[in-house]
C-alpha positions as CSV (number, residue, x, y, z in Angstrom):
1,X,110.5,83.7,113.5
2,X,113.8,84.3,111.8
3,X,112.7,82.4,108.5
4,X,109.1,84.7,108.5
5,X,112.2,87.6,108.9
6,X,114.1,86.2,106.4
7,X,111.0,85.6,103.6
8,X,109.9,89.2,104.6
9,X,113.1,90.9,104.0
10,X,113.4,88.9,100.8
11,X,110.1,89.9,99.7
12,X,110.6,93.9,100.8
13,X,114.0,93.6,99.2
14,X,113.3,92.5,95.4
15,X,110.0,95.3,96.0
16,X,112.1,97.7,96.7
17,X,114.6,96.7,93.6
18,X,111.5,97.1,91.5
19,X,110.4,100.2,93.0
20,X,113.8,102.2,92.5
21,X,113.5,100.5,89.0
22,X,110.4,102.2,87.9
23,X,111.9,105.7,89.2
24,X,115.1,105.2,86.9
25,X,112.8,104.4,84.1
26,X,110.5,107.4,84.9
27,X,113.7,109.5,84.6
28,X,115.2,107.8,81.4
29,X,111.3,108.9,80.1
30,X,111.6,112.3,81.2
31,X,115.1,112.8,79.6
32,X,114.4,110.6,76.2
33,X,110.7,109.7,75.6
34,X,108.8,113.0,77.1
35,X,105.6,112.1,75.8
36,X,105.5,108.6,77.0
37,X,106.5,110.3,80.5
38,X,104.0,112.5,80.3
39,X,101.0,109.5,79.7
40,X,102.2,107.6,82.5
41,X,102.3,110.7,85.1
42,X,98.6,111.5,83.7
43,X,97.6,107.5,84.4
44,X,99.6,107.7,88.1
45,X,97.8,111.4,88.8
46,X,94.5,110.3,88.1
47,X,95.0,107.2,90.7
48,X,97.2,108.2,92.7
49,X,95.1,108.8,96.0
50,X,94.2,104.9,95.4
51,X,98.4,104.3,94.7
52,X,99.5,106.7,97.7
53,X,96.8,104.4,99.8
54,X,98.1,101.2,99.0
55,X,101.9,102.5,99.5
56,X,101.6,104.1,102.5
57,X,99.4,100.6,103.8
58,X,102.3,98.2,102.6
59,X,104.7,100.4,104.6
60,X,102.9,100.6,107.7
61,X,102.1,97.2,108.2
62,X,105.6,96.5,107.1
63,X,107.2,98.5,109.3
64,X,104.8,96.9,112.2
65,X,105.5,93.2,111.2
66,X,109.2,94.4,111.0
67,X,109.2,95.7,114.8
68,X,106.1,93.5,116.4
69,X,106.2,90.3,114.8
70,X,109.9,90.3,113.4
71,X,111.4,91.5,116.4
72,X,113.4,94.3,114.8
73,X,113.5,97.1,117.4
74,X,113.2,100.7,116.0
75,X,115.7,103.0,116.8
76,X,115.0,107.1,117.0
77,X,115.4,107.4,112.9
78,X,113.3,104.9,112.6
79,X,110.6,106.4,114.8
80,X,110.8,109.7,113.2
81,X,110.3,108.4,109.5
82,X,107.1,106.2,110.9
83,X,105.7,110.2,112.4
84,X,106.2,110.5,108.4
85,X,104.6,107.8,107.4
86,X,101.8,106.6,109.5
87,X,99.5,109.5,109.3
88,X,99.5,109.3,105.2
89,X,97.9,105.7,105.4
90,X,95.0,107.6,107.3
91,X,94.9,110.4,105.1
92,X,95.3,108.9,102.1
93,X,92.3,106.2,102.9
94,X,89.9,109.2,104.3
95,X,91.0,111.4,100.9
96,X,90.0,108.0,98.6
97,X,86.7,107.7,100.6
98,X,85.9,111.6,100.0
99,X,87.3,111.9,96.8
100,X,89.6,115.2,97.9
101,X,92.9,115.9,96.7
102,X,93.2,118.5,99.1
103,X,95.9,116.8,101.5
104,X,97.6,116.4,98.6
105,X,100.6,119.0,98.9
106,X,100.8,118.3,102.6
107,X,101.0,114.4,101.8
108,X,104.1,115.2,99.3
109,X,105.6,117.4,102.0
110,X,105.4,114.6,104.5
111,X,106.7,112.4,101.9
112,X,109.7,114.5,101.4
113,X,110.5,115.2,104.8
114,X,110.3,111.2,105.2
115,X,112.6,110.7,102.7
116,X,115.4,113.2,103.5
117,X,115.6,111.5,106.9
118,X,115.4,108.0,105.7
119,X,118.2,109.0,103.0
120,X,120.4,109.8,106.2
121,X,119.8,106.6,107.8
122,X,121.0,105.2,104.5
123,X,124.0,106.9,103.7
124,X,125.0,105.9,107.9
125,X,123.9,102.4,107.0
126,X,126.2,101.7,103.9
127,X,129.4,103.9,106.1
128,X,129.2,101.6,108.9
129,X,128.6,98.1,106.2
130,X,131.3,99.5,104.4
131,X,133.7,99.9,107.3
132,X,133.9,103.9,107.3
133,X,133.1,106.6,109.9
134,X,129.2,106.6,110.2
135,X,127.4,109.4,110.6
136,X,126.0,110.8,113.9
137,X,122.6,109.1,115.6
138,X,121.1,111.0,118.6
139,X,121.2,108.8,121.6
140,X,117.6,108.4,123.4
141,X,117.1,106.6,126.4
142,X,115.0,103.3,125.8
143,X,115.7,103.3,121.9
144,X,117.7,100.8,120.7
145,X,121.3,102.8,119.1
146,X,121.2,103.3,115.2
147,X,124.3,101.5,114.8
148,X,122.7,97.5,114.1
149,X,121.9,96.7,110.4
150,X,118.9,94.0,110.9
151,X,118.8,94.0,106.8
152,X,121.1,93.9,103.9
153,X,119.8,92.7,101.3
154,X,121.2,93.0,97.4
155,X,124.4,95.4,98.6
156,X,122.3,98.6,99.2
157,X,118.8,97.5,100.6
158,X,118.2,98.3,104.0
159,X,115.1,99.1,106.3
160,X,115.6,102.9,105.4
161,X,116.3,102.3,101.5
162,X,112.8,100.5,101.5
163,X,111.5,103.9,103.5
164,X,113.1,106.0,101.2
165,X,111.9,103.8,97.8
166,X,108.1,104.1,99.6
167,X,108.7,107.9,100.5
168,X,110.0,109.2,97.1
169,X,107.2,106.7,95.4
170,X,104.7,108.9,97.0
171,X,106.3,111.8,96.5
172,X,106.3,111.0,92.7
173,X,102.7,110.2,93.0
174,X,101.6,113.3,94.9
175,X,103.8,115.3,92.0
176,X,101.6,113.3,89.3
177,X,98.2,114.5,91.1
178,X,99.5,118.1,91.6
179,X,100.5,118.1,87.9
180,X,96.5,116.5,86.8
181,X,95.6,119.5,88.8
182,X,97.1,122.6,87.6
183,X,96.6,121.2,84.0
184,X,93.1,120.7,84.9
185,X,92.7,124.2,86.5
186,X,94.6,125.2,83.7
């Protein structure tokens, strides 16, 4: 089991590299090549029920092979960034089925809410691998404490870096379609 944990992490890791990849070149884009920005967030707006689908998937069977097959016990962080995350696989796959952009707004608010708590969970992370004060967890009875990095992968990938690489993809994605839509209403 701890060489399927090891492959796994490996694989989530060098993802997650790419994936914070493509945001910094999205941003150099914005700042230097605006119109080459502005054809890739048309491209990602038009698919992005299909992208936010597929994202949300990969990080909720992640997150379960991570805990149920792994072994990795969730702590309370943990928990509260999967009440984040979990509900946008459903909603995205019932919005691809229907063809609605409706959920749209609340998916990026979910998204963003995600993120600012996995960004937390990070910043704790690299205090206590770097030796310094961490920052506050809550306690809860029957959660294992937030204090026990199970991955560390590249100097700065952990289990909430690839949360908050997934949440602030979608985010971006959910920003893409709003953007398609006020330009279509427009």
């Amino acid at each position: 089991m701890e060489n399927l944990g090891t492959e796994f992490t490996r694989i989530l890791a060098i993802s997650t590299v790419l994936g914070n990849l493509s945001v910094l070149m999205l941003i150099v884009l914005w700042i230097f090549a605006r119109s080459s920005f502005e054809r890739i967030m048309d491209v990602v707006g038009e698919k992005a029920l299909l992208i936010g689908f597929l994202i949300s998937t990969a990080s909720t069977v992640g997150s379960l092979i991570y805990s149920e097959v792994v072994g990795f016990p969730a702590c309370i962080l943990c928990w509260i960034q999967r009440i984040f995350m979990y509900p946008q696989m459903f909603m995205f796959g019932l919005a691809l089925l229907r063809r609605e952009h409706l959920v749209v707004p609340y998916l990026f608010l979910l998204s963003i809410i995600g993120g600012v708590v996995a960004l937390y969970q990070w910043i704790k992370d690299m205090l206590l691998w770097y030796g310094e004060t961490t920052l506050p967890c809550p306690a809860v009875v029957g959660l294992p404490p937030c204090d026990r990095l199970y991955v560390q992968e590249f100097g700065y990938v952990t289990i909430p870096m690839i949360a908050l690489n997934a949440f602030i993809l979608l985010a971006i994605v959910m920003w893409a379609s709003m953007r398609k839509s006020k330009k279509e209403s427009a």
